[in-house]
C-alpha positions as a printed Julia matrix, in Angstrom:
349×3 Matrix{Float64}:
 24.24  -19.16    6.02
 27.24  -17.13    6.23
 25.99  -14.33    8.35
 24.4   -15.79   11.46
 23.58  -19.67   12.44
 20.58  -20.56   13.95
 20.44  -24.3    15.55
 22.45  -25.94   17.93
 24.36  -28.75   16.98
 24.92  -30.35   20.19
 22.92  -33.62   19.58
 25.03  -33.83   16.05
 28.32  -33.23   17.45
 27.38  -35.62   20.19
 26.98  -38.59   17.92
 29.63  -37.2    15.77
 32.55  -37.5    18.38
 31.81  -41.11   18.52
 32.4   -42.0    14.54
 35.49  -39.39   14.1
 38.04  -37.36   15.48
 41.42  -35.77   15.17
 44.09  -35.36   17.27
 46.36  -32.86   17.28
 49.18  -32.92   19.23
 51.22  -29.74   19.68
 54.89  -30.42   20.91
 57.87  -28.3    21.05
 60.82  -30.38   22.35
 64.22  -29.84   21.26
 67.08  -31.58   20.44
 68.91  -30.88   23.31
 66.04  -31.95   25.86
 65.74  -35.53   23.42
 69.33  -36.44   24.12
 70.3   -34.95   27.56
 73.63  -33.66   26.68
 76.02  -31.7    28.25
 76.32  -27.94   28.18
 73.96  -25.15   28.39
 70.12  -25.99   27.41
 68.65  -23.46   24.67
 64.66  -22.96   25.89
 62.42  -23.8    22.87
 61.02  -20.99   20.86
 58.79  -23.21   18.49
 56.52  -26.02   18.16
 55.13  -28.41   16.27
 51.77  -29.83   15.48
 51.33  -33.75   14.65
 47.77  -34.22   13.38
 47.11  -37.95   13.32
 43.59  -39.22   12.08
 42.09  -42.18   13.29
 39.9   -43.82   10.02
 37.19  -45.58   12.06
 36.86  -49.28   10.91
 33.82  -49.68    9.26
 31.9   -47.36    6.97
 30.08  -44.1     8.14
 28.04  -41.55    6.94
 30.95  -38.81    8.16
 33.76  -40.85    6.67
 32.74  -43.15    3.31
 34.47  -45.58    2.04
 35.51  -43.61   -0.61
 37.39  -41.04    1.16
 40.61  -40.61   -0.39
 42.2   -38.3     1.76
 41.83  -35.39    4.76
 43.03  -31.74    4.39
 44.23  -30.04    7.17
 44.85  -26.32    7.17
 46.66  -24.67   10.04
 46.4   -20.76   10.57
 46.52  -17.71   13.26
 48.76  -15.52   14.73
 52.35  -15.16   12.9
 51.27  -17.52    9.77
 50.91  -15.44    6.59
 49.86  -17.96    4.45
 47.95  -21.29    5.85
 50.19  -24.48    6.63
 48.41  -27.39    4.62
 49.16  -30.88    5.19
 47.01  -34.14    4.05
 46.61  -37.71    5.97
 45.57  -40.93    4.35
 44.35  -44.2     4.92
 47.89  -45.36    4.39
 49.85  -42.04    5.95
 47.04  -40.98    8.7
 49.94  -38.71   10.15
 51.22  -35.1     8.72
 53.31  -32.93   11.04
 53.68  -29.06   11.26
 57.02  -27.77   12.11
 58.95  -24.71   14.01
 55.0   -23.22   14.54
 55.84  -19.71   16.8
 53.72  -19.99   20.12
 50.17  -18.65   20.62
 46.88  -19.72   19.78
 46.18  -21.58   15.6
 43.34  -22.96   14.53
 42.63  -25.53   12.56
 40.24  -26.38    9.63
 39.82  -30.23    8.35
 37.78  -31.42    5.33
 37.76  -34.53    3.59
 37.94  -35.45   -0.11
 36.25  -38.47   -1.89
 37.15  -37.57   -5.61
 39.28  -35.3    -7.58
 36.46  -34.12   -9.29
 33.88  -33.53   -5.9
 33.04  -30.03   -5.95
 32.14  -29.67   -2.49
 33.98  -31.27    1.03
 32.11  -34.92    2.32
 32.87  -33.58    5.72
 34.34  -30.6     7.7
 35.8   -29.61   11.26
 37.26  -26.52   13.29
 39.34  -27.15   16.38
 41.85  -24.3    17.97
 44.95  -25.0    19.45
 47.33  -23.07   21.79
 51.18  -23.76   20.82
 53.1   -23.21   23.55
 57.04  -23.2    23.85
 58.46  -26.92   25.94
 54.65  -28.0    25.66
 52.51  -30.29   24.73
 48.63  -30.08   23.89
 46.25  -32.56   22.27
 43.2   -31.01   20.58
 40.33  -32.86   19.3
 38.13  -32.07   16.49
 35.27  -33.31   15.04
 34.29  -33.76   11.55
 30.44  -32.54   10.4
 28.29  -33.55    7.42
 28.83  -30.37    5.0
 26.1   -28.25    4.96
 24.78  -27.25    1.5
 26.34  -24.16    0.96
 24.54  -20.93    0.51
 25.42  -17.9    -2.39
 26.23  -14.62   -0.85
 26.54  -11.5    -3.5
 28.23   -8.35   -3.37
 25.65   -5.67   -4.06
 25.77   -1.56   -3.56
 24.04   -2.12   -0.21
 26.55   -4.62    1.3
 26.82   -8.44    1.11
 23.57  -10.19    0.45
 22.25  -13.56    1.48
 18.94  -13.67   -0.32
 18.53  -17.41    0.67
 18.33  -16.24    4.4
 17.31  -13.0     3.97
 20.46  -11.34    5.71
 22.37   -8.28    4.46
 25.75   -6.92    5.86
 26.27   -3.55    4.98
 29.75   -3.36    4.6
 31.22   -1.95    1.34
 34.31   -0.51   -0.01
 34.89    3.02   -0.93
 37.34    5.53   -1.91
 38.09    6.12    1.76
 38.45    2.51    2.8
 35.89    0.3     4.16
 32.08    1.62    5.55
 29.7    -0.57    7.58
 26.39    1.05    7.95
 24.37   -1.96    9.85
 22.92   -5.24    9.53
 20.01   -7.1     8.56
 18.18  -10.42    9.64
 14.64  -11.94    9.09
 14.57  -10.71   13.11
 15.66   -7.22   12.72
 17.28   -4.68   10.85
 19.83   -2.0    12.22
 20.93    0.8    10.17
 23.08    3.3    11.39
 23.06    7.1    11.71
 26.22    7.53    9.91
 28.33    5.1     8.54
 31.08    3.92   10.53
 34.28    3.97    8.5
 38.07    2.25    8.83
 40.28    4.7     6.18
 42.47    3.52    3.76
 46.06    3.53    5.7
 44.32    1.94    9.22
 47.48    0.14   11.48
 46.62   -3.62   12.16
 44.72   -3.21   15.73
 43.3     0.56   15.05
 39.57    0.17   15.98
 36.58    3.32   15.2
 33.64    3.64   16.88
 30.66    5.65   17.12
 27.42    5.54   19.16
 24.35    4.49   17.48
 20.86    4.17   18.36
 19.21   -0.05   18.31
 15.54    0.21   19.37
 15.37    3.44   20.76
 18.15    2.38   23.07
 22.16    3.92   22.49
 24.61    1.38   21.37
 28.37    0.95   20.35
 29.52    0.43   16.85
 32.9    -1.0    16.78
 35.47   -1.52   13.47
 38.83   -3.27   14.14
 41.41   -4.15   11.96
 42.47   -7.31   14.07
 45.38   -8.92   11.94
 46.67  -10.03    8.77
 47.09  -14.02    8.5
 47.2   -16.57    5.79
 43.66  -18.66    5.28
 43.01  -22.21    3.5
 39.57  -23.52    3.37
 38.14  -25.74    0.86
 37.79  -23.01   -2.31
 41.48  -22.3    -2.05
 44.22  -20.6    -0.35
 44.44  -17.25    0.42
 47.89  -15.79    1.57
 47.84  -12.02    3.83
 44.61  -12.14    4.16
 43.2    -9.06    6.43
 40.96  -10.06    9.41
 38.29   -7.47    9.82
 36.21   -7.38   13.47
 32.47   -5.39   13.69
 30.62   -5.41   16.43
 27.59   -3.74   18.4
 27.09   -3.48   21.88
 24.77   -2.41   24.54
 24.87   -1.66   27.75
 21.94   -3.21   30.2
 23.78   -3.33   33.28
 26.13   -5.52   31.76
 27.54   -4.96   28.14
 25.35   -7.28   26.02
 27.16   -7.66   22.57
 24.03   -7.68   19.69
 26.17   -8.53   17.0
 29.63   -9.46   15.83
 31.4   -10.44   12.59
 34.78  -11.61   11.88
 35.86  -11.55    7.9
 38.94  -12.75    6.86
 39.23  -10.57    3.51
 41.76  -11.29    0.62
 42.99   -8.83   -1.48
 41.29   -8.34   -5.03
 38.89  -11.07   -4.01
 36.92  -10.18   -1.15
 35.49  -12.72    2.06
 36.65  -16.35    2.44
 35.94  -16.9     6.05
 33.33  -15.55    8.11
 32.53  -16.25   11.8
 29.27  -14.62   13.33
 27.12  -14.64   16.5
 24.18  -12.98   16.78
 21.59  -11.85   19.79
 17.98  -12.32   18.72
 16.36  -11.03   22.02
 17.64  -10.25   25.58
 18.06  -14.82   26.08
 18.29  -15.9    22.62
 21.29  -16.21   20.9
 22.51  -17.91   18.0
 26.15  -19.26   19.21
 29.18  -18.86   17.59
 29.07  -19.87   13.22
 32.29  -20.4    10.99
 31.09  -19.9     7.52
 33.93  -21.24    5.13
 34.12  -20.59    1.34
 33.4   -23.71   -0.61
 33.05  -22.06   -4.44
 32.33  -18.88   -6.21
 32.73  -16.88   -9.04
 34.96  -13.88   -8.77
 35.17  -11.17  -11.52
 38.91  -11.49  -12.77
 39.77  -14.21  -10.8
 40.97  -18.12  -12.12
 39.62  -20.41  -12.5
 36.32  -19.27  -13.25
 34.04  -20.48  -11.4
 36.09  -22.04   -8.91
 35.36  -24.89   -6.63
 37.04  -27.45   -4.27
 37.9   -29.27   -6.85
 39.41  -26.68   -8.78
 40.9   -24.62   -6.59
 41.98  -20.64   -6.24
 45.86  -20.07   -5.44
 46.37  -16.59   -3.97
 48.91  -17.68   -2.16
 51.35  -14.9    -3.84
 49.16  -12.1    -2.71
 50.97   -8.85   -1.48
 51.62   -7.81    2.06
 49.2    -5.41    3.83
 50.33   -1.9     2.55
 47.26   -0.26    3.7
 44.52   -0.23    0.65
 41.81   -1.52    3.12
 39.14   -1.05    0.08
 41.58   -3.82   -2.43
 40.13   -6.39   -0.19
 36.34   -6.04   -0.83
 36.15   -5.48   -4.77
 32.52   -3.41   -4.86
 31.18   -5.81   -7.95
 27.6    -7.52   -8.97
 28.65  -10.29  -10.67
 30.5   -11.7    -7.36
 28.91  -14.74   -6.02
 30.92  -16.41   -2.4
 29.44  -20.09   -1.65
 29.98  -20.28    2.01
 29.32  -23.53    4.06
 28.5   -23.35    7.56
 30.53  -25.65   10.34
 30.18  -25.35   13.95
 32.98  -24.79   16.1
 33.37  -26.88   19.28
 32.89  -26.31   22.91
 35.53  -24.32   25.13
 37.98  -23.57   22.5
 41.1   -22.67   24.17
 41.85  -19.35   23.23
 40.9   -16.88   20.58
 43.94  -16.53   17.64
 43.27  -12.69   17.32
């Protein structure tokens, strides 16, 4: 589900990494530093990523015969709108140039017809770009999951599959997050914790709340603005909103945290979760990617992977943190879970 995963995919990625992977190779060498010539040498200020995938011989289960073609989107810190590129059986390479340094990540899914509505396979990977560097990242495709709907309701977002509720909702003030819910517990706060209309990119609110009798931190952040392409579409300024809820018990134990990556007029298209069932169980890390949907006002209608939303003209950030969560029933996200990999390198926020 899109709110919190719950099994380890250790054993899958294990056999995984042996059918598929992509490399990406992040370089930043110049001209200059190619050729060796004369005169003062300019230090690089960008890089590049070269994404080559390596079609396995024979036919899997991750990669079928009849793929026709990988997407790779590329996104983080200083991209407002995602980088896209596409390899082949015939052109398994696609580079991304003059990338500013810091950490990306990456998101890879794989078509077999025009006309699939849904990914064969997906992968996350992260990458940190650095200037007169090189890094190789590898990522590794999963089976899609069947996606599950999430609706906007007056409470919050709703998962009735799993049984989860955020409750996080727009208002005239800007964006109010009350608590959570899972089949394991439900936390409601106090008072709601709100980020106004007119919030800077980095302001964070808090307020103390009470979790089982014990007191605990409720954290908003507006973390960033970046560009996001996943398999319903792409989605250009998107705003990347951070809740979390810590205790303290003797070291800070964090209960819950979301990340949503919010477009404008449109409302979540990425969400990564992780989740602390009890004081040793926790549920790891969970991307939860928009696959399709239905979206009051938005073409087409409903949309899917294979037909696509472009919001890739959408406005800069000017503040109106309630445009990016339209407040309306008829709103159904179909989010896809995929797991990201061990000891990613660095976090893009």
């Amino acid at each position: 589900m899109m709110l919190a995963g719950e099994k380890d995919l250790k054993g899958v990625k294990t056999m995984v990494r042996k059918l598929a992977t992509i490399f990406f190779a992040v370089s930043a060498l110049s001209l200059l530093s190619l050729c060796g010539c004369g005169g003062g040498k300019a230090e690089p200020q960008t890089g590049n990523i070269v994404v080559v995938f390596n079609f396995p011989p024979e036919e899997s289960r991750l990669i079928p015969s009849a793929t026709t073609e990988i997407i790779v989107s590329v996104m983080g810190g200083g991209l407002t709108a995602p980088l896209k590129g596409t390899v082949t059986r015939s052109q398994p390479r696609v580079v991304f140039t003059q990338l500013t340094p810091g950490n990306k990540f990456l998101l890879a899914f794989s078509r077999t017809s025009s006309t699939a509505q849904l990914p064969a396979t997906m992968g996350f990977a992260t990458a940190t770009v650095r200037a007169g560097q090189t890094t190789r990242v590898e990522i590794e495709l999963q089976p899609i999951k069947p996606p599950t709907p999430v609706t906007s309701e007056p409470s919050g977002l709703q998962d009735n599959d799993k049984n989860q509720t955020l409750f996080l909702k727009s208002t005239n003030e800007g964006l109010q997050w009350s608590g959570f819910s899972i089949p394991q517990r439900t936390v409601t706060f106090d008072a709601p914790l709100v980020l106004h209309n007119g919030a800077r990119i980095g302001q964070t609110v808090s307020t103390q709340v009470t979790v089982e009798n014990q007191l605990a931190t409720a954290t908003m952040r507006l973390a960033g603005v970046m560009g996001v392409g996943v398999p319903a579409g792409d989605f250009a300024n998107c705003v990347v909103l951070e809740l979390s809820l810590t205790r303290k018990v003797g070291i800070e134990l964090q209960l819950a945290f979301y990340r949503l990556f919010l477009a404008r007029d449109f409302g979540p298209v990425w969400i990564n979760s992780r989740m602390v069932l009890d004081e040793q169980v926790s549920t790891g890390e969970v991307h939860s990617v928009l696959v399709s949907g239905q979206i009051m006002g938005v073409t087409p209608s409903p949309f899917s992977f294979a037909s696509p939303v472009n919001k890739l003209d959408a406005p800069n950030y000017d503040g109106n943190l309630n445009a990016y969560l339209p407040q309306v029933q008829e709103n159904r996200y179909d989010f896809s879970e995929v797991q990201i990999q061990e000891n990613p390198p660095g976090n893009p926020f």
